[in-house]
C-alpha positions in Angstrom: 19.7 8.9 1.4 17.9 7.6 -1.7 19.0 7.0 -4.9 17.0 6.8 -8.6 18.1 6.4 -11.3 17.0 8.9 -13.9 17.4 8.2 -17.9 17.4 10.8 -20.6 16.6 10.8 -23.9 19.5 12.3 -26.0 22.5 10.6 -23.6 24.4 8.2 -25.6 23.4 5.0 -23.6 19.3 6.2 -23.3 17.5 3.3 -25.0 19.7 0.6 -23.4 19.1 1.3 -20.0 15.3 1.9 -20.6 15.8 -1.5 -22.3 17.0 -3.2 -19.4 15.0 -1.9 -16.8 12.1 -3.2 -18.8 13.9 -6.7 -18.8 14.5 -6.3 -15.3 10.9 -5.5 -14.4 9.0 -8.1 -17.1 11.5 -10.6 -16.9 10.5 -11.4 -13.0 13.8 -10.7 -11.0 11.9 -8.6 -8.7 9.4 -11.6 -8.2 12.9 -13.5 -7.8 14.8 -10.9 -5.3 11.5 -11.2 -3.1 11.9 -15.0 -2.7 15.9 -15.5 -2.7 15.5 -17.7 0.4 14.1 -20.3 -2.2 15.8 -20.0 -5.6 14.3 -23.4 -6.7 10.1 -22.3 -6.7 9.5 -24.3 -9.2 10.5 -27.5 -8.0 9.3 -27.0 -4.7 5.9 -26.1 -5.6 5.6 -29.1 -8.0 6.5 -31.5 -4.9 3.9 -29.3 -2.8 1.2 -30.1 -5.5 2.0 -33.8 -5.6 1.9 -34.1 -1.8 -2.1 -32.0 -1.9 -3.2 -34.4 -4.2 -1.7 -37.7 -3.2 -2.9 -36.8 0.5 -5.5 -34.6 0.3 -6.5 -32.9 3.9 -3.4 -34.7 5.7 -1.1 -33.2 3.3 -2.7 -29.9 3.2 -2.5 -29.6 6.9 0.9 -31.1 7.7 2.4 -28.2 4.8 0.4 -25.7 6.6 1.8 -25.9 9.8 5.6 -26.3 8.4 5.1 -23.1 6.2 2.8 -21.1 8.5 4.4 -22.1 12.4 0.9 -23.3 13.1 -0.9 -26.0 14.1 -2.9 -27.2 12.2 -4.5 -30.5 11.8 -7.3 -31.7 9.0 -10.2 -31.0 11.8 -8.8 -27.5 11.5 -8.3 -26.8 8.4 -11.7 -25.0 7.8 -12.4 -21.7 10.1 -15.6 -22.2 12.1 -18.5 -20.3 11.5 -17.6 -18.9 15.4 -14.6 -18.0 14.9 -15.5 -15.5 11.7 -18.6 -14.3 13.5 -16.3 -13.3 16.7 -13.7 -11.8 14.3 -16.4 -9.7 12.7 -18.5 -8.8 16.7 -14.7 -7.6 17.1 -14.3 -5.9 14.1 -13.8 -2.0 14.8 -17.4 -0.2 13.7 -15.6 2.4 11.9 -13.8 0.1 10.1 -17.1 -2.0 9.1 -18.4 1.2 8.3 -15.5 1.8 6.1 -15.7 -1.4 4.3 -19.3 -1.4 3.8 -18.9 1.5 1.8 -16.3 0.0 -0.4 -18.4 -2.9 -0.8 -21.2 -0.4 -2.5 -18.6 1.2 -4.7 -17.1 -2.2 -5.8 -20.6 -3.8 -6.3 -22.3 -0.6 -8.0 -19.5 -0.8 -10.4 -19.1 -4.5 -11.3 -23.3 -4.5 -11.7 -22.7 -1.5 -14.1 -20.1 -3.3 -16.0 -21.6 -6.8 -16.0 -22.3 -8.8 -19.8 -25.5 -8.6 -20.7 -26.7 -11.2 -23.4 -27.6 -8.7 -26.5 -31.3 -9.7 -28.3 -30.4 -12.8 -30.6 -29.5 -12.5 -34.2 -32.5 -13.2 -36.0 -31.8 -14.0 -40.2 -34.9 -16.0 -41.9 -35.2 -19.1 -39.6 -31.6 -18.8 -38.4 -31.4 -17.6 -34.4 -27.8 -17.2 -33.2 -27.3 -16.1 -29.6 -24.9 -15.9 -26.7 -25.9 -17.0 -23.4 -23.7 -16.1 -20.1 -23.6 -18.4 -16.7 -21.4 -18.1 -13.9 -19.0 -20.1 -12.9 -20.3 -22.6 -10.3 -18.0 -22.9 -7.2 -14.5 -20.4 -7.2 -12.1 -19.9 -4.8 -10.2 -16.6 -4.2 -7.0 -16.7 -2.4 -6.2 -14.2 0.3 -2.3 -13.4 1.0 -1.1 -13.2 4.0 2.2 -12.1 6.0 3.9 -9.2 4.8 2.0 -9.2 1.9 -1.1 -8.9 4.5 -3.6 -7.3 2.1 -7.6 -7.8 3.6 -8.9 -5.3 0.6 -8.4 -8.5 -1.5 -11.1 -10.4 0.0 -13.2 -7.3 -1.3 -11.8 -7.0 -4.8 -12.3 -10.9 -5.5 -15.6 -11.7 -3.8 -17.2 -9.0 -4.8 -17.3 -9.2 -8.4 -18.0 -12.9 -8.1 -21.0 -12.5 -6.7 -22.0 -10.2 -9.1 -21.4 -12.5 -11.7 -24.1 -14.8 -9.6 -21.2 -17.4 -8.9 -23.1 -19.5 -6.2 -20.2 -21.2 -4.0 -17.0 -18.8 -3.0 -14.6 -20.8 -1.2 -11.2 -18.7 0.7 -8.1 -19.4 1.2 -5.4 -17.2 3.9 -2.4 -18.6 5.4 -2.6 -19.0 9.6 0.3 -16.9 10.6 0.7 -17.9 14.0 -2.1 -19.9 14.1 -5.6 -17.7 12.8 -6.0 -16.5 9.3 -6.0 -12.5 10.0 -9.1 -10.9 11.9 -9.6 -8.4 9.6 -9.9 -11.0 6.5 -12.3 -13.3 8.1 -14.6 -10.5 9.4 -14.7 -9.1 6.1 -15.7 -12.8 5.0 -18.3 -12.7 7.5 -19.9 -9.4 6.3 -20.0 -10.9 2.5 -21.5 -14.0 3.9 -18.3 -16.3 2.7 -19.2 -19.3 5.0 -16.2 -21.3 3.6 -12.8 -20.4 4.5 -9.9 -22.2 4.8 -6.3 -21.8 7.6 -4.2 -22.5 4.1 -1.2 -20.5 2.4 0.7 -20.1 -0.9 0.8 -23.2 -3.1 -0.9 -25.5 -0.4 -4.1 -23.5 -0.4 -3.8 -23.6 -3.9 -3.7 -26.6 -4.3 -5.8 -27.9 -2.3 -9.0 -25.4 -4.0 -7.6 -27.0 -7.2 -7.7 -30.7 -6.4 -10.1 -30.8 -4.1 -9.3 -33.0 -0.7 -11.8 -35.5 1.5 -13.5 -32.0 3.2 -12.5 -29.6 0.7 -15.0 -29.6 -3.2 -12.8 -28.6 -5.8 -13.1 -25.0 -7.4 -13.3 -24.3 -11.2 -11.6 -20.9 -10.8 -8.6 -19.5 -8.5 -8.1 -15.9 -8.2 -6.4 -13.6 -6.4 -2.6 -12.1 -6.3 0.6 -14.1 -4.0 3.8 -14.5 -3.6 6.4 -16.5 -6.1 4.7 -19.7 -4.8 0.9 -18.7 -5.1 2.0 -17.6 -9.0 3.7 -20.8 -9.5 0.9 -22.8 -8.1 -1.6 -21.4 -10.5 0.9 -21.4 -13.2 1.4 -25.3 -12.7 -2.3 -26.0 -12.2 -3.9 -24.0 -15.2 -5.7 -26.3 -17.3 -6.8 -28.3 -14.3 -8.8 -25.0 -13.0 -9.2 -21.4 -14.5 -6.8 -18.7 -13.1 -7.4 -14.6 -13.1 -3.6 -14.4 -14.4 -0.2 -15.0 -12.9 0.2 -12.1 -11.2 4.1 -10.5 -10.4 5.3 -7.2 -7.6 3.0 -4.2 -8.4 4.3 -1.7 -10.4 3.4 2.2 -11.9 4.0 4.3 -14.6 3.6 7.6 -14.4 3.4 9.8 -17.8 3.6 14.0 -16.7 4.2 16.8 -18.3 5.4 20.0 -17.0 2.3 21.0 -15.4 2.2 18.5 -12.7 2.8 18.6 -9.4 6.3 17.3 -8.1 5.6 17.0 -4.6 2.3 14.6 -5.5 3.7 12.9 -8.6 6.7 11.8 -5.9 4.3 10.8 -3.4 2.4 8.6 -6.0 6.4 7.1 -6.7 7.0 6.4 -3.2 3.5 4.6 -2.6 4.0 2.2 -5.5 7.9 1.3 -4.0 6.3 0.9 -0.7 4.9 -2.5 -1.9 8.8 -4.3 -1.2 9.2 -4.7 -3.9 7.3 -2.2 -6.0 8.4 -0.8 -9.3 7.7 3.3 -10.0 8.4 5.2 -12.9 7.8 8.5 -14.2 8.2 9.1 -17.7 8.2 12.9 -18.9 9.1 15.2 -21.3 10.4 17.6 -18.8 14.0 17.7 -17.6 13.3 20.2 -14.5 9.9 18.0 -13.5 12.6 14.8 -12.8 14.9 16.9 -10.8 12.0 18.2 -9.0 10.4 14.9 -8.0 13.9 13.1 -7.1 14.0 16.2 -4.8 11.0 15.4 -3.3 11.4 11.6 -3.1 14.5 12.3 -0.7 12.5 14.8 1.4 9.0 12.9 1.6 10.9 9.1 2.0 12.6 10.8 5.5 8.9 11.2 6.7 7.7 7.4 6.3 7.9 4.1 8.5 9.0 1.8 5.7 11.6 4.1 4.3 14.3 1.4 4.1 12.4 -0.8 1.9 11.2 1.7 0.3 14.4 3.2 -0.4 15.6 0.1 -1.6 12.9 -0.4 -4.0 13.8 3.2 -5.7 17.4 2.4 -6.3 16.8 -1.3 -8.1 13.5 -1.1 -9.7 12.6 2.4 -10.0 13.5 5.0 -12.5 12.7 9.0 -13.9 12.9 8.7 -17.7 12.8 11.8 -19.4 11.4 11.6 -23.4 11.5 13.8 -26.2 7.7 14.9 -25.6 4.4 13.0 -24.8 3.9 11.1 -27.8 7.5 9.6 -26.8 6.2 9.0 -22.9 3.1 7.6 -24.3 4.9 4.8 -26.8 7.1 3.8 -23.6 4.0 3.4 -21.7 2.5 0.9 -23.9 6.1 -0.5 -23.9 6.0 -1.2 -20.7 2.4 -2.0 -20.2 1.8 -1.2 -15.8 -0.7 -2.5 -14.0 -1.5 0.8 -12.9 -1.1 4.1 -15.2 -1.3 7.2 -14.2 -1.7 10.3 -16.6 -0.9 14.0 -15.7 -0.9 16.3 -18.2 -2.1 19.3 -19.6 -4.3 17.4 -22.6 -5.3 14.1 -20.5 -7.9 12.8 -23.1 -5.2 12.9 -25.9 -2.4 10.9 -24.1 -5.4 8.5 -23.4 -6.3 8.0 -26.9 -2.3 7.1 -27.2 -2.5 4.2 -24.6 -3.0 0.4 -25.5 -2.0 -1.3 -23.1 -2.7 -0.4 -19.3 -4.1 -2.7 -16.6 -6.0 0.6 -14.9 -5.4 3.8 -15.7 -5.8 7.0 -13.6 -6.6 10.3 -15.3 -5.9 13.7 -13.5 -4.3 15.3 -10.6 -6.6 13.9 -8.8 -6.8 10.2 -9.4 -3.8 8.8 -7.1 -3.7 4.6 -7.5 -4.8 4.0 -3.5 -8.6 5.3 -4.9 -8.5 1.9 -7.0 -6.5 -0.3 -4.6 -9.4 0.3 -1.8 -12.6 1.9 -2.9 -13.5 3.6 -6.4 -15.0 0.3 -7.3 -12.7 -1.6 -10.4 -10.7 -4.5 -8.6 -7.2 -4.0 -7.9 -6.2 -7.5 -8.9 -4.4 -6.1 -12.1 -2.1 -7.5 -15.1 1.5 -7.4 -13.7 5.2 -7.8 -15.5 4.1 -6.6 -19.1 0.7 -9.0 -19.6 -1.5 -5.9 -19.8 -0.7 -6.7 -23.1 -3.1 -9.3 -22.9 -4.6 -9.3 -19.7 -7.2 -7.0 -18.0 -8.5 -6.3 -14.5 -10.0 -9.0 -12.4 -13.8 -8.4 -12.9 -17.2 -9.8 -12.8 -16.9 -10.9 -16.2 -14.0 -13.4 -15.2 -16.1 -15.4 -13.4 -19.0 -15.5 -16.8 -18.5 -18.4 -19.5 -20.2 -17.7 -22.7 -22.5 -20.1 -24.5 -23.2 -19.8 -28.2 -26.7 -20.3 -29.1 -27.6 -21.2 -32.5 -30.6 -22.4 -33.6 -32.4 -23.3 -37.4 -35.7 -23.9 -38.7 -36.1 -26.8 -41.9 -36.4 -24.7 -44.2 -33.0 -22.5 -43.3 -31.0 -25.7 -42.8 -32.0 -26.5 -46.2 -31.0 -23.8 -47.7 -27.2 -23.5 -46.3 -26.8 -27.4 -46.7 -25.3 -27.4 -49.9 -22.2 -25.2 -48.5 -21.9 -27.5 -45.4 -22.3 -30.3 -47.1 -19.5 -28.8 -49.2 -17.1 -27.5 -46.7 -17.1 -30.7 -44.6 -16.2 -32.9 -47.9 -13.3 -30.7 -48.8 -12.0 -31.2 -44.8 -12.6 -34.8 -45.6 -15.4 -35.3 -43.0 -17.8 -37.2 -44.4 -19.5 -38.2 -41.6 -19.8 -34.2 -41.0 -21.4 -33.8 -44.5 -23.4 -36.7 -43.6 -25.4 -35.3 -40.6 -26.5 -32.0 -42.6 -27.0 -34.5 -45.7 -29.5 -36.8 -43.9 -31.8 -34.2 -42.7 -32.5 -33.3 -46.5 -33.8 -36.7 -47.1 
């Protein structure tokens, strides 16, 4: 039997519970119940780092093995180009089939989405411009284990090599010896010829540093466990990161038009992540009672129901608000990676929304279309940072270049004020350079 908490505006104690369940949920003790086996990830990935870039490939394959049970030696760290092609001659056809329409979805939407430079800014002789390249060489990281996830080798390649990025290097961990068949034949198929048997921080790490075998990346993406968001955490500055990603989480804003029995099922799919967080937030009373109804009759029916039903009772929650306007300021309070709307007037509680990593609109949207196939990247802003993060996309891997560009006589006329502005800063050397063109 399941339990859920459910939180209701007008009860005496209504904002400090929805208080502390958004604590709970931002301030990372889910990320910290997943990993209780190592309460100390900070320390230990700092001595993981240090050991990657003291000792390179040795270090990189001697952590492997320990954290992986594999065996693993610097020879092996890279997968052979056999070994991928054999995982992908393997691969199921219907799944390939599967996955190469995916692939069309992801990479017709990223295309669609891509920055374009707009025509330059053209005032007298002045031409200012932008100018957008790709990231050279990137790495995305692939997780592994129970957080076995192949659709991520999709929803990070992909929109790299739309952004024209020219060298995409991967990184799994070698449960049991062999990065996961499915992973590497999807490599294969996006013609990713550089993959590496390396998990959590270690992998990380080693993209980051670079090793003897292993060219250093500019960029690490990709979601992982407390170590993997550590690792990037520690390392930003030394290479670009998507973001620090936490447990996957939804928020779902109904009225009383929706369907219990689907809005419950949308709940239950979220929690199934172990951990996962899932709320609804409505206006409607008998809508909460009907979908904790159905959360104890659907969560009977699945395999991971004990997890799941674990997941429900510490991170998951039915709030019910005064109306939508309510349910929509608690959404931006809480800022989900994913956000699902379903209501009667879907455009208006959009307009309402701020901050949302994706958002799904309609009865008909469930959050699986976006994790697999509708085309946006499910690598999403976790723990509150949709605030200030977006989705994974090709833009991520673009760096902007500002162009700017003056004739004599234009540099002539805006002297005076540069001159100016660099003498009141003190910068006379500044002032100087405009100054000396004028002579």
């Amino acid at each position: 039997m399941t339990s859920i908490a459910l939180i209701a505006h007008g009860e005496p104690d209504f904002s400090g519970r929805v208080a502390q369940l958004r604590a709970t949920l931002h301030g990372g003790q889910v990320t910290a119940a997943r990993d209780q086996a190592a309460p100390d990830v900070t320390g230990a990935v700092r001595d993981i780092l240090a050991q990657v870039a003291a000792e390179g490939d040795e270090a990189a394959a001697r952590l492997t093995s320990k954290f992986d049970r594999a065996n693993i030696t610097k020879e092996t760290l890279r997968v052979p180009a056999a070994v991928m092609q054999a995982a992908h001659s393997k691969a199921d056809p219907e799944l390939l089939a599967l996955m190469r329409r995916a692939i069309t979805n992801i990479r017709s939407y990223q295309s669609h989405i891509l920055h374009k430079a707009p025509p330059p800014l053209v005032q007298g002789g002045r031409t200012l411009g932008v100018r957008y390249t790709p990231i050279d060489r990137v790495g995305c990281y692939v997780p592994g284990g129970k957080a076995l996830y192949p659709s991520t080798v999709l929803m990070t390649v992909v929109p790299a090599q739309v952004a024209g990025v020219r060298e995409i290097v991967m990184s799994s961990p070698p449960s049991g010896g062999e990065i996961n068949p499915m992973a590497l034949a999807l490599a294969y198929e996006l013609g990713i010829t550089e993959v590496y048997r390396m998990g959590g921080a270690v992998g990380v790490a080693a993209m980051a540093y670079g090793t003897p075998s292993i060219a250093p990346v500019q960029k690490i993406v990709g979601p992982g466990n407390a170590y993997v968001a550590e690792a990037k955490r520690q390392l930003f500055g030394k290479v670009g990161i998507d973001a620090i990603a936490g447990p996957s989480e939804v928020l779902i804003v109904a009225d009383d038009s929706a369907n219990a029995a689907w809005v419950a099922a949308d709940l239950l799919a979220q929690a199934e992540h172990d951990p996962g967080s899932a709320l609804l937030v409505t206006p409607s009373r008998q809508l909460a009672e009907q979908v904790a109804r159905e959360l104890e009759s659907q969560l009977a029916q699945l395999e991971r129901a004990e997890a799941i039903a674990a997941a429900l009772s510490r991170y998951c929650a039915l709030i019910v608000v005064a109306d939508l306007p309510a349910a929509c300021a608690l959404a931006n309070e809480f800022a989900t990676e994913h956000l699902q709307i379903i209501t009667r007037d879907n455009a208006t509680c959009l307009q309402a929304i701020r901050h949302a990593g994706a958002i799904f609109l309609g009865t008909h949207t469930p959050v699986p279309l976006g994790d697999y196939y509708a085309g946006p990247s499910h690598v999403l802003p976790t723990g509150g940072t949709a605030k200030f993060f977006g989705p994974l996309s090709c833009n991520d891997f673009l760096k902007a270049s500002s162009l700017i560009e003056y004739d004599a006589a234009s540099l002539k006329q805006d002297a005076r004020d540069v001159i100016d502005f660099a003498t009141r800063e003190g910068l006379t050397a500044h002032a100087n350079a405009v100054r000396i063109r004028g002579r």
